[in-house]
PDB file of N, H, CA, C and O in Angstrom:
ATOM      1  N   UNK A   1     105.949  76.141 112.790  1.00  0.00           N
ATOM      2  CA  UNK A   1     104.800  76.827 112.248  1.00  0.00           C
ATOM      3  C   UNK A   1     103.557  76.540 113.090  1.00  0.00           C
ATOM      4  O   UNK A   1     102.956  77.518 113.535  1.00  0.00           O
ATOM      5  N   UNK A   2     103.112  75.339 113.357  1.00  0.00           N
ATOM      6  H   UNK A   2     103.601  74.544 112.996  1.00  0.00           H
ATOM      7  CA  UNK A   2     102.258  75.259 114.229  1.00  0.00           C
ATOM      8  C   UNK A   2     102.515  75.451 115.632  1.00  0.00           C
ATOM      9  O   UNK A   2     101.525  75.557 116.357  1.00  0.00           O
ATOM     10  N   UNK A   3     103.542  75.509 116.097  1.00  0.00           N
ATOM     11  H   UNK A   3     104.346  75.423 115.508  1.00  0.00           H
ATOM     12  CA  UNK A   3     103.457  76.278 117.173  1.00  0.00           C
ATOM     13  C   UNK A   3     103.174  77.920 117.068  1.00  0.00           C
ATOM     14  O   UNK A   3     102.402  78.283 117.956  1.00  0.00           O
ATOM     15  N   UNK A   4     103.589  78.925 116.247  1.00  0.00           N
ATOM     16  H   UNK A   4     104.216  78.630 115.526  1.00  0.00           H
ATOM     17  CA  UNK A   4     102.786  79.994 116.358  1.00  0.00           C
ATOM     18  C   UNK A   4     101.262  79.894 116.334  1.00  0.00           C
ATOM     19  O   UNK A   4     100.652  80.174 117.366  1.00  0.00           O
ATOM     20  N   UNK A   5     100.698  79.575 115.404  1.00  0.00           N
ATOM     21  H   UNK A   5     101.194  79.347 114.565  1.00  0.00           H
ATOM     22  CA  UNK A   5      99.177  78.944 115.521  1.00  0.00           C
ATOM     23  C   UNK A   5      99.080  79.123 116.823  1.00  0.00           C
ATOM     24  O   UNK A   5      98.791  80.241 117.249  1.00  0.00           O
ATOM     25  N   UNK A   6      99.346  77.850 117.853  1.00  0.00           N
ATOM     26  H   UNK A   6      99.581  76.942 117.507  1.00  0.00           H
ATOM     27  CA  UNK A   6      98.397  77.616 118.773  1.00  0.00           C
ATOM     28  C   UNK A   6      99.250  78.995 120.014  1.00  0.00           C
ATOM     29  O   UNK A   6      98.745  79.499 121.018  1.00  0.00           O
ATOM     30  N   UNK A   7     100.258  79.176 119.574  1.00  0.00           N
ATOM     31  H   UNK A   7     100.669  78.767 118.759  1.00  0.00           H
ATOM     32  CA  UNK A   7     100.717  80.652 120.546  1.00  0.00           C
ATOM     33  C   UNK A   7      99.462  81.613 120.391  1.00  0.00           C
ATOM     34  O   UNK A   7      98.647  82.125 121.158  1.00  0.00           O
ATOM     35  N   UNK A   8      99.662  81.608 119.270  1.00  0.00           N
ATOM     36  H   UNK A   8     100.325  81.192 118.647  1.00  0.00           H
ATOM     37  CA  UNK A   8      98.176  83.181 118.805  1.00  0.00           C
ATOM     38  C   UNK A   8      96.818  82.573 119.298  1.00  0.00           C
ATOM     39  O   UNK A   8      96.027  83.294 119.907  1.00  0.00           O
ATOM     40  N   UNK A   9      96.528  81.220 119.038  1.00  0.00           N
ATOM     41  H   UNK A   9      97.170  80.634 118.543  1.00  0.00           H
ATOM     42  CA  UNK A   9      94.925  81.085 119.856  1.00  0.00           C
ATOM     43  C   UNK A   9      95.475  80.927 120.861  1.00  0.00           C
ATOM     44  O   UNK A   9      94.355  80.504 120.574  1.00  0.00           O
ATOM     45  N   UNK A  10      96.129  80.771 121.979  1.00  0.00           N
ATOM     46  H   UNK A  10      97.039  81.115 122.212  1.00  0.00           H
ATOM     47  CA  UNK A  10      96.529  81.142 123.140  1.00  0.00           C
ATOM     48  C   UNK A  10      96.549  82.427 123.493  1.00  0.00           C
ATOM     49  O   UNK A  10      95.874  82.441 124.522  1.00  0.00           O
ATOM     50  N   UNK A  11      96.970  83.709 123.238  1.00  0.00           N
ATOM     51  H   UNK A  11      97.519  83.697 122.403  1.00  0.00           H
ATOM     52  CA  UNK A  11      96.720  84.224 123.017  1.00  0.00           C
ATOM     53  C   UNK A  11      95.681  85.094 122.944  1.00  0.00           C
ATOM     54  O   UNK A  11      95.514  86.012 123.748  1.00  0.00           O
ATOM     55  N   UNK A  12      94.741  84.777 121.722  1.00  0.00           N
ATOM     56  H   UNK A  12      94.877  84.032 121.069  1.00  0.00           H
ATOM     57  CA  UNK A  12      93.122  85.171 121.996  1.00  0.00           C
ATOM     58  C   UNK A  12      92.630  84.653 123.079  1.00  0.00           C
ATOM     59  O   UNK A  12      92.027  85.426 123.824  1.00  0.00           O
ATOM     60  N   UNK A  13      92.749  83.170 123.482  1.00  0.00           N
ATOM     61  H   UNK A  13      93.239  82.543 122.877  1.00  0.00           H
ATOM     62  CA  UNK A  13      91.947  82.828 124.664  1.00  0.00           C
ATOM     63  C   UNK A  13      92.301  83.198 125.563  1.00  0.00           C
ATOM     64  O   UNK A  13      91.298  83.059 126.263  1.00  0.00           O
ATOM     65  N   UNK A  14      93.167  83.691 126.292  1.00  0.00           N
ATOM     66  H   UNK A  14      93.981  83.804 125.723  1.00  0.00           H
ATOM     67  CA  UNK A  14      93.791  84.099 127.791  1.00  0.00           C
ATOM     68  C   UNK A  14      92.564  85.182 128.104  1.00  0.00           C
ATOM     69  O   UNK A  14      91.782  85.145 129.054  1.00  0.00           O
ATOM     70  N   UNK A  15      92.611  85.955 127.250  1.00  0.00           N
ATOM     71  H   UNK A  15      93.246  85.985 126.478  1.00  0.00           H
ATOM     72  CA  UNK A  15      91.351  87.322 127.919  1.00  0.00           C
ATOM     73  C   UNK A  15      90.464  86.991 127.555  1.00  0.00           C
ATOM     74  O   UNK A  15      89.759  87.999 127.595  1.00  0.00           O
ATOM     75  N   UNK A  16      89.666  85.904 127.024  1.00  0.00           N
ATOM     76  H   UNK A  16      90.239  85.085 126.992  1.00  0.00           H
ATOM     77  CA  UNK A  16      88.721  85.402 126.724  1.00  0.00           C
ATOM     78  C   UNK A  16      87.994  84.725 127.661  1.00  0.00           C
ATOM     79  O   UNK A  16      86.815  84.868 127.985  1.00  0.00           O
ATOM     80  N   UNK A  17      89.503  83.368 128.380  1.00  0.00           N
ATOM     81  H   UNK A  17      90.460  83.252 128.117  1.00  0.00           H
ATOM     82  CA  UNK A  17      88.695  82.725 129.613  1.00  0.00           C
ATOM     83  C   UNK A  17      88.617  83.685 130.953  1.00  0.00           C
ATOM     84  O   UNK A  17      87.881  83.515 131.925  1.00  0.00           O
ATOM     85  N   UNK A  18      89.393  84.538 130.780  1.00  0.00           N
ATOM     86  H   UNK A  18      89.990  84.676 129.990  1.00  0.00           H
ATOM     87  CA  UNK A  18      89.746  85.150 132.042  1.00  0.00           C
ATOM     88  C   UNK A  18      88.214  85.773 132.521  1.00  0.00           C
ATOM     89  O   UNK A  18      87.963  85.619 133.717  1.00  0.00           O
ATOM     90  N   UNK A  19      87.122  86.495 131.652  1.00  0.00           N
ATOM     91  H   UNK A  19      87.326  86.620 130.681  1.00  0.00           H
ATOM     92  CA  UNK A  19      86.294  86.504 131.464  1.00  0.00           C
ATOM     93  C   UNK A  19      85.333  86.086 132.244  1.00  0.00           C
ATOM     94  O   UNK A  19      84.535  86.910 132.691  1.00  0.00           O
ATOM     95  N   UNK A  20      85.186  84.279 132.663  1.00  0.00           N
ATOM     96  H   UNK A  20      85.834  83.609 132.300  1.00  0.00           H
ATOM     97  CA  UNK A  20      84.816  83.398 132.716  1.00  0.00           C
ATOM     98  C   UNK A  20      85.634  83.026 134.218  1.00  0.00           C
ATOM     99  O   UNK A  20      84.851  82.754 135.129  1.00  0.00           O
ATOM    100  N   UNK A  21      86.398  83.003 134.405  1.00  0.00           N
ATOM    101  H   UNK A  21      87.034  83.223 133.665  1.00  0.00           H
ATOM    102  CA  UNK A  21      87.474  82.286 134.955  1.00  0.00           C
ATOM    103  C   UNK A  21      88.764  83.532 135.823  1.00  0.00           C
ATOM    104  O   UNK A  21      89.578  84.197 135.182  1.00  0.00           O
ATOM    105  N   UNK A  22      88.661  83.552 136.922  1.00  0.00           N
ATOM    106  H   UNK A  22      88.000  83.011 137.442  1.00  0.00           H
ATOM    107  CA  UNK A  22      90.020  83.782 137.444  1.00  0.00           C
ATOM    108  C   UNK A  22      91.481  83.220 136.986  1.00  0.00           C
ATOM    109  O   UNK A  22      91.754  82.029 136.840  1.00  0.00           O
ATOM    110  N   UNK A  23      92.400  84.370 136.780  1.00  0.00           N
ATOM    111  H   UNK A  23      92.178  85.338 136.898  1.00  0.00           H
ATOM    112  CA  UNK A  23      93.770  83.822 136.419  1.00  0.00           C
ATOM    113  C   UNK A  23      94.276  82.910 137.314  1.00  0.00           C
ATOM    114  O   UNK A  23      95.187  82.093 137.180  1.00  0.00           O
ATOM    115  N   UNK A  24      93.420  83.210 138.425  1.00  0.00           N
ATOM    116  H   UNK A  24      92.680  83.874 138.534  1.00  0.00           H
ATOM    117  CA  UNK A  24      94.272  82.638 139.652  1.00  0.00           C
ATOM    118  C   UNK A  24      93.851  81.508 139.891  1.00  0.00           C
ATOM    119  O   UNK A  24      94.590  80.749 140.518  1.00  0.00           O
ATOM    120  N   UNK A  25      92.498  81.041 139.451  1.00  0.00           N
ATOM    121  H   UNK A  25      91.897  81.658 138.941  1.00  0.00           H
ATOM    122  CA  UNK A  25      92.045  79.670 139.549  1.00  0.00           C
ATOM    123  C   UNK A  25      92.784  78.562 138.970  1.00  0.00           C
ATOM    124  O   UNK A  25      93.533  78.706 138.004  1.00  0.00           O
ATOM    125  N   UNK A  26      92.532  77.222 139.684  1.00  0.00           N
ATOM    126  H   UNK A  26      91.923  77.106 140.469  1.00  0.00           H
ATOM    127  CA  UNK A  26      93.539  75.967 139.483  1.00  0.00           C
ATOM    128  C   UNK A  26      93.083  75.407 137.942  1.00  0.00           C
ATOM    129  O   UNK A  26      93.732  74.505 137.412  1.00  0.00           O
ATOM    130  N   UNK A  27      91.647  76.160 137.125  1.00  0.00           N
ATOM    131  H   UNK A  27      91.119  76.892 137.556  1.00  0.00           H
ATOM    132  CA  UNK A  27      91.384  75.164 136.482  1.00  0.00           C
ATOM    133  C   UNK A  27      91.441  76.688 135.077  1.00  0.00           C
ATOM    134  O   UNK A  27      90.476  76.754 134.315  1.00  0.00           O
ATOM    135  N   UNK A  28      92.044  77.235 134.996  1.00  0.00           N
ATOM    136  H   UNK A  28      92.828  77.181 135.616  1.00  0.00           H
ATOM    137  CA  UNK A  28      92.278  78.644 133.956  1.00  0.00           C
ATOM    138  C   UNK A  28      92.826  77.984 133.021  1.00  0.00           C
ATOM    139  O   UNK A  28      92.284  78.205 131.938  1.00  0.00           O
ATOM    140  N   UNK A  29      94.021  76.970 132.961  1.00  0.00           N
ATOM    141  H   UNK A  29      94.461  76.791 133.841  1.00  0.00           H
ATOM    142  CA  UNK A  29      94.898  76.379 131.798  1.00  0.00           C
ATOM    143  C   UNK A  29      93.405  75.804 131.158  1.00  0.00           C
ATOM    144  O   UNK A  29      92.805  76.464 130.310  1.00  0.00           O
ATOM    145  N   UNK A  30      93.115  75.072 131.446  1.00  0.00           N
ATOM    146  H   UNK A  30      93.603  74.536 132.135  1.00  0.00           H
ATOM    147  CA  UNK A  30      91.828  74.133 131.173  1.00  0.00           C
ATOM    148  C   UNK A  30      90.725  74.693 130.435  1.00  0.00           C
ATOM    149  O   UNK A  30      90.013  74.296 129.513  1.00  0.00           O
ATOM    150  N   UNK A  31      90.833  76.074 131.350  1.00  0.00           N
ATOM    151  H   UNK A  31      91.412  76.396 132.099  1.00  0.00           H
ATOM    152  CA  UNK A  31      89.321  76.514 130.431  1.00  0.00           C
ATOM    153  C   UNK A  31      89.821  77.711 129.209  1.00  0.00           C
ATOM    154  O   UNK A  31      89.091  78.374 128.473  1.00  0.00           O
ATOM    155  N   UNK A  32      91.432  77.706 129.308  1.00  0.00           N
ATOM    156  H   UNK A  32      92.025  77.167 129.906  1.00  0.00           H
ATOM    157  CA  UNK A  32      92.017  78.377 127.935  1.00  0.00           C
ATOM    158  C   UNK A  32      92.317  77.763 127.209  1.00  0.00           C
ATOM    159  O   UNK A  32      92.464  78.234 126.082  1.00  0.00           O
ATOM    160  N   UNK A  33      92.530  76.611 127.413  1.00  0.00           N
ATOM    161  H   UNK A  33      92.411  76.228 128.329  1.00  0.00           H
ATOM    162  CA  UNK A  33      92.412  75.174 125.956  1.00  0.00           C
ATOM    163  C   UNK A  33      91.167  75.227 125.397  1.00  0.00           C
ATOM    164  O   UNK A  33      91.112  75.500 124.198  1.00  0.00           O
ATOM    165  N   UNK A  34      89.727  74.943 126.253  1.00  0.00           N
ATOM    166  H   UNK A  34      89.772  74.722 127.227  1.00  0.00           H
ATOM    167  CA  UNK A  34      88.613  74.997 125.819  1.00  0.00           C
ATOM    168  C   UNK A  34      88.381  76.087 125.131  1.00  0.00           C
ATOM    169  O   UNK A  34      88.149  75.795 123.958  1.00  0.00           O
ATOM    170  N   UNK A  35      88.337  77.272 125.346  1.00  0.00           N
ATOM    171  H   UNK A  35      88.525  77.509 126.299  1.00  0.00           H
ATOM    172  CA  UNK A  35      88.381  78.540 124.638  1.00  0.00           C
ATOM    173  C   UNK A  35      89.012  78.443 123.406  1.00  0.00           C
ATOM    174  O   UNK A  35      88.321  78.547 122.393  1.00  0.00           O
ATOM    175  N   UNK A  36      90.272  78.251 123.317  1.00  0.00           N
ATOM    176  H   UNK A  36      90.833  78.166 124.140  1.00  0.00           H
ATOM    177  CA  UNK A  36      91.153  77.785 122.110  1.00  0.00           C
ATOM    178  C   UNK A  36      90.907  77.112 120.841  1.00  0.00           C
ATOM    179  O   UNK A  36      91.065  77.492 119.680  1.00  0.00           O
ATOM    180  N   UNK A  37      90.349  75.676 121.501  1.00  0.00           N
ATOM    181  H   UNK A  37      90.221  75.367 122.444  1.00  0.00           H
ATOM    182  CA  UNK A  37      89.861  74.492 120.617  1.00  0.00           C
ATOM    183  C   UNK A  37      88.418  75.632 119.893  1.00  0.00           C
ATOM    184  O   UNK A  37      88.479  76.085 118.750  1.00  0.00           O
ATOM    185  N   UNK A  38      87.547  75.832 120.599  1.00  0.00           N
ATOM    186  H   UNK A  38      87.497  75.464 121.528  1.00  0.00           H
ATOM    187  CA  UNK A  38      86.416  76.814 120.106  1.00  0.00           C
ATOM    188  C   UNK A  38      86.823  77.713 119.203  1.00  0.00           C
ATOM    189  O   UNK A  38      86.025  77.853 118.276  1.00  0.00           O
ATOM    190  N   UNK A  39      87.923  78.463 119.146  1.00  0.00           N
ATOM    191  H   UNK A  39      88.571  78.349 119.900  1.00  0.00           H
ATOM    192  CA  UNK A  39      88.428  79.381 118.232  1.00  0.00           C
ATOM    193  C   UNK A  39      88.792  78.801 117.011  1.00  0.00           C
ATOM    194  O   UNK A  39      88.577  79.359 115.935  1.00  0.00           O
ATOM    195  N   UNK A  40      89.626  77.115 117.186  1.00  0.00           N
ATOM    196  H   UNK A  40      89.801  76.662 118.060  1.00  0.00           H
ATOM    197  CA  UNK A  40      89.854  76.786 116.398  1.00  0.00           C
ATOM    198  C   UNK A  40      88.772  76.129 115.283  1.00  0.00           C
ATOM    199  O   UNK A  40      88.963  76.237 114.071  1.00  0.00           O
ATOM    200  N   UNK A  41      87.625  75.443 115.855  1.00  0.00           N
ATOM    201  H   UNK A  41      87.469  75.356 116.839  1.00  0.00           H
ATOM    202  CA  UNK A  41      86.305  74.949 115.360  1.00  0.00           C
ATOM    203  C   UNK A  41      85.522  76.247 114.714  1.00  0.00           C
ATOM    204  O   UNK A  41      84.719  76.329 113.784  1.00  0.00           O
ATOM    205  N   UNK A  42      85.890  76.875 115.284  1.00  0.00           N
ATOM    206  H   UNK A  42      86.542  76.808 116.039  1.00  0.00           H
ATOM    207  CA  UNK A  42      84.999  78.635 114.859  1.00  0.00           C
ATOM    208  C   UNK A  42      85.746  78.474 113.666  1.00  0.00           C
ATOM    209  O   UNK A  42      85.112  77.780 112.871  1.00  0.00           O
ATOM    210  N   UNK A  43      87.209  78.965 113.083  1.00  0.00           N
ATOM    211  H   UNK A  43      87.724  79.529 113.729  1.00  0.00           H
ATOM    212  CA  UNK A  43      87.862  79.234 112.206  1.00  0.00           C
ATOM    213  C   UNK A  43      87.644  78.186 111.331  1.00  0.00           C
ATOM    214  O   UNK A  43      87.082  78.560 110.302  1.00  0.00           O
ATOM    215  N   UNK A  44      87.954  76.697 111.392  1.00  0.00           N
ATOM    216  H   UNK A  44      88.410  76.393 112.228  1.00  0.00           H
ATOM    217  CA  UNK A  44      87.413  76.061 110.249  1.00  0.00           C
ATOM    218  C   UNK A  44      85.812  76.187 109.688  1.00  0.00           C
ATOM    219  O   UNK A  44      85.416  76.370 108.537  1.00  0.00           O
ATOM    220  N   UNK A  45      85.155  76.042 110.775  1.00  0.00           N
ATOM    221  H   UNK A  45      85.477  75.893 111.710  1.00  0.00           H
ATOM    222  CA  UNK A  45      83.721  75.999 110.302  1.00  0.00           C
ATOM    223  C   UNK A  45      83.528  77.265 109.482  1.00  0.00           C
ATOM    224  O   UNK A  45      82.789  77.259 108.498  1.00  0.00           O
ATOM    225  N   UNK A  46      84.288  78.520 109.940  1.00  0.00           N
ATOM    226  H   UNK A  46      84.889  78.524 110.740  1.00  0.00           H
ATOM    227  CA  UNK A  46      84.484  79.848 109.007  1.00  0.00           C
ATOM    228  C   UNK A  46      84.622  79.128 107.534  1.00  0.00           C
ATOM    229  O   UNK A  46      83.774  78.866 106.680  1.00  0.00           O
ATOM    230  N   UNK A  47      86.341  78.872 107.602  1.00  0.00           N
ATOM    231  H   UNK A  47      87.030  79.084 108.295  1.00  0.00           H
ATOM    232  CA  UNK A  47      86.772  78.588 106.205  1.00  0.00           C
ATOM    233  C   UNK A  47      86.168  77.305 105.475  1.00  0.00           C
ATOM    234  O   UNK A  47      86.683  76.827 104.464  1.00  0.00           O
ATOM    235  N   UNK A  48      85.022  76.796 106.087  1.00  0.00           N
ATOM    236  H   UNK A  48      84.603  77.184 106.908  1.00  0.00           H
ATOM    237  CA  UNK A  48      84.337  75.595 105.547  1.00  0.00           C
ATOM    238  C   UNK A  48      83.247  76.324 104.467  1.00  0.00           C
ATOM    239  O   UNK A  48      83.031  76.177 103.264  1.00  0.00           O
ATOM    240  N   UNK A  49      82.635  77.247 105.605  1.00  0.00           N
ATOM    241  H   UNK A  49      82.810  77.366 106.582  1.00  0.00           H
ATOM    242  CA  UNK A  49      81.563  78.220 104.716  1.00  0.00           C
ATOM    243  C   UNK A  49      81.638  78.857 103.741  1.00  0.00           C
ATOM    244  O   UNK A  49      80.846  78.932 102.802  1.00  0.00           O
ATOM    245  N   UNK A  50      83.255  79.693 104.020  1.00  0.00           N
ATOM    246  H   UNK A  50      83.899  79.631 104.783  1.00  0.00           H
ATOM    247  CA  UNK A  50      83.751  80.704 102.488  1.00  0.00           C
ATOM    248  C   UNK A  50      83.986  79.572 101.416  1.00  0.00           C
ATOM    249  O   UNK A  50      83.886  79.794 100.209  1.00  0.00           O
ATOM    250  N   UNK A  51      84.356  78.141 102.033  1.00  0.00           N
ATOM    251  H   UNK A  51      84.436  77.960 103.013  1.00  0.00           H
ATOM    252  CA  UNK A  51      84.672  77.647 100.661  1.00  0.00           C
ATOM    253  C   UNK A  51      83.136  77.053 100.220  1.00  0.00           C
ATOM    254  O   UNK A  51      83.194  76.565  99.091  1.00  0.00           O
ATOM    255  N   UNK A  52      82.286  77.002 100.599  1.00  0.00           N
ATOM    256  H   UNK A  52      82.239  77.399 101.515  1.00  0.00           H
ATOM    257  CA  UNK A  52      80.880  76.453 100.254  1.00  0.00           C
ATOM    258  C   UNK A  52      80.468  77.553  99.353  1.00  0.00           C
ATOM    259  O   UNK A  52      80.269  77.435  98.144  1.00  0.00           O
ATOM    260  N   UNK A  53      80.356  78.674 100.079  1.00  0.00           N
ATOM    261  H   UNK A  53      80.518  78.770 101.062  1.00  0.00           H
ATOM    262  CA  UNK A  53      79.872  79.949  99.255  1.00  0.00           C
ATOM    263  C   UNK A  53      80.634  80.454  98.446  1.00  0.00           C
ATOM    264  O   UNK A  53      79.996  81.420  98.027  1.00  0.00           O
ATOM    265  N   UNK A  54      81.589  80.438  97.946  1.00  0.00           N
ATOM    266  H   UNK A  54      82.108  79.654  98.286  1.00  0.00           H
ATOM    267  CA  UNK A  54      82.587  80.724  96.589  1.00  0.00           C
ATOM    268  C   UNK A  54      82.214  79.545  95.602  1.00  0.00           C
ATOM    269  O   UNK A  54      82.147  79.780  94.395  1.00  0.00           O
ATOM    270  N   UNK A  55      81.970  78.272  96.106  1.00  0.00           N
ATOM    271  H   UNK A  55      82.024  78.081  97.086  1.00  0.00           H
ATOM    272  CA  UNK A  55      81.879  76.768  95.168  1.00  0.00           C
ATOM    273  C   UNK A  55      80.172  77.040  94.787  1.00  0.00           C
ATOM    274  O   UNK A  55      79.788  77.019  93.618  1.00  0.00           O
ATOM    275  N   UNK A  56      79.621  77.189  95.468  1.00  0.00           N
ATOM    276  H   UNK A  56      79.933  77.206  96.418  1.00  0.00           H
ATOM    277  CA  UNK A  56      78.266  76.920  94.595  1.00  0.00           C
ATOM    278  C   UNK A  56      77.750  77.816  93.636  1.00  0.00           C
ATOM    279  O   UNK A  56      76.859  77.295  92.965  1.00  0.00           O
ATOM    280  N   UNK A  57      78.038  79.144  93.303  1.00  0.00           N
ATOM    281  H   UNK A  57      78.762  79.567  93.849  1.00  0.00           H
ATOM    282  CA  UNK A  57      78.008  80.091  92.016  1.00  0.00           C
ATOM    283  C   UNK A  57      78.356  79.405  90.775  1.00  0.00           C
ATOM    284  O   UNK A  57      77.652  79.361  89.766  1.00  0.00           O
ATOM    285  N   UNK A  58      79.852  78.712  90.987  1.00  0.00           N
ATOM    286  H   UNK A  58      80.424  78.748  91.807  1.00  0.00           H
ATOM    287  CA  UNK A  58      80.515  78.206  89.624  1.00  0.00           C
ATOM    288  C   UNK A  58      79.795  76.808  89.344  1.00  0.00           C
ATOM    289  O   UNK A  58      79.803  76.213  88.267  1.00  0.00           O
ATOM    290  N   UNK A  59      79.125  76.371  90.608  1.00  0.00           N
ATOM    291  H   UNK A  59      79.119  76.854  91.484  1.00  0.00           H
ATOM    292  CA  UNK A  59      78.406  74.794  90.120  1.00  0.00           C
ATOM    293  C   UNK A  59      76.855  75.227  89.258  1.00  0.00           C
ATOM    294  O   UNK A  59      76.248  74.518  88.456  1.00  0.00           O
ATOM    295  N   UNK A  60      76.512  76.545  89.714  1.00  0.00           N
ATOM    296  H   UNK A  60      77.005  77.121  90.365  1.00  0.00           H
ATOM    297  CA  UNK A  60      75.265  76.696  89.358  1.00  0.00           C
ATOM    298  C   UNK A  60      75.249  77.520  87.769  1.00  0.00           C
ATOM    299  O   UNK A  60      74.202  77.651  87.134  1.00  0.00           O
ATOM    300  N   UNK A  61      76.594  78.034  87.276  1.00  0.00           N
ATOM    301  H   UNK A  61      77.444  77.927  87.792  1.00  0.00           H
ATOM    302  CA  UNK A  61      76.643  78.280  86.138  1.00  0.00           C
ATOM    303  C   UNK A  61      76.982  77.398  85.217  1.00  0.00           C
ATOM    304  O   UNK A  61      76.689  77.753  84.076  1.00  0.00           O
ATOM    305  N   UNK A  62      77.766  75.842  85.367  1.00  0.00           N
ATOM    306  H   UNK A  62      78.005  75.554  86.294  1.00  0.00           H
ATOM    307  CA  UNK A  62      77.875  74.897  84.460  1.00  0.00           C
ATOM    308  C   UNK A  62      77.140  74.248  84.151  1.00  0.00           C
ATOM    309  O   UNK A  62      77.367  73.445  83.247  1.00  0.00           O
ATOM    310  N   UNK A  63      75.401  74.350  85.051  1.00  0.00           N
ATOM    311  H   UNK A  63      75.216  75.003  85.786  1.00  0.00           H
ATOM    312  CA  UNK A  63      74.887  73.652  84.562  1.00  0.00           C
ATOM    313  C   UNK A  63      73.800  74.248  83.363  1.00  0.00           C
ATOM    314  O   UNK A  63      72.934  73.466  82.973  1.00  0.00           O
ATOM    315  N   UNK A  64      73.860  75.921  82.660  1.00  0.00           N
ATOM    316  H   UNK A  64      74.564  76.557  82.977  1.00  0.00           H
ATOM    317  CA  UNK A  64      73.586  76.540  81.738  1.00  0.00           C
ATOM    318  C   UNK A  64      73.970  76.053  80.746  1.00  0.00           C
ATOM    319  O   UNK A  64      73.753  76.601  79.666  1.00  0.00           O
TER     320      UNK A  64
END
């Protein structure tokens, strides 16, 4: 299972660093990990927020 995960942000990052970075350059693996890890920090910090903003409605009605 976690290997699909990091297949798919692999994935997104390939045309992401390429961008940035020649395929052909020695240091492309490197800067598609970096890309990657970023996708992955993006996505939690995402699902950090939806769960902040779904939780504070129900905290702010118990205290009625």
């Amino acid at each position: 299972m976690l290997a699909w995960i990091i297949r798919c942000l692999l994935l997104l990052a390939a045309p992401i660093a390429a961008l940035f970075v020649s395929r052909d350059a020695l240091n492309f693996g490197i800067i598609e990990m970096l890309v990657a890890i970023m996708l992955m920090v993006g996505a939690v910090l995402a699902a950090a927020a939806w769960s902040l903003r779904r939780a504070r409605p129900a905290a702010g009605r118990s205290g009625h």
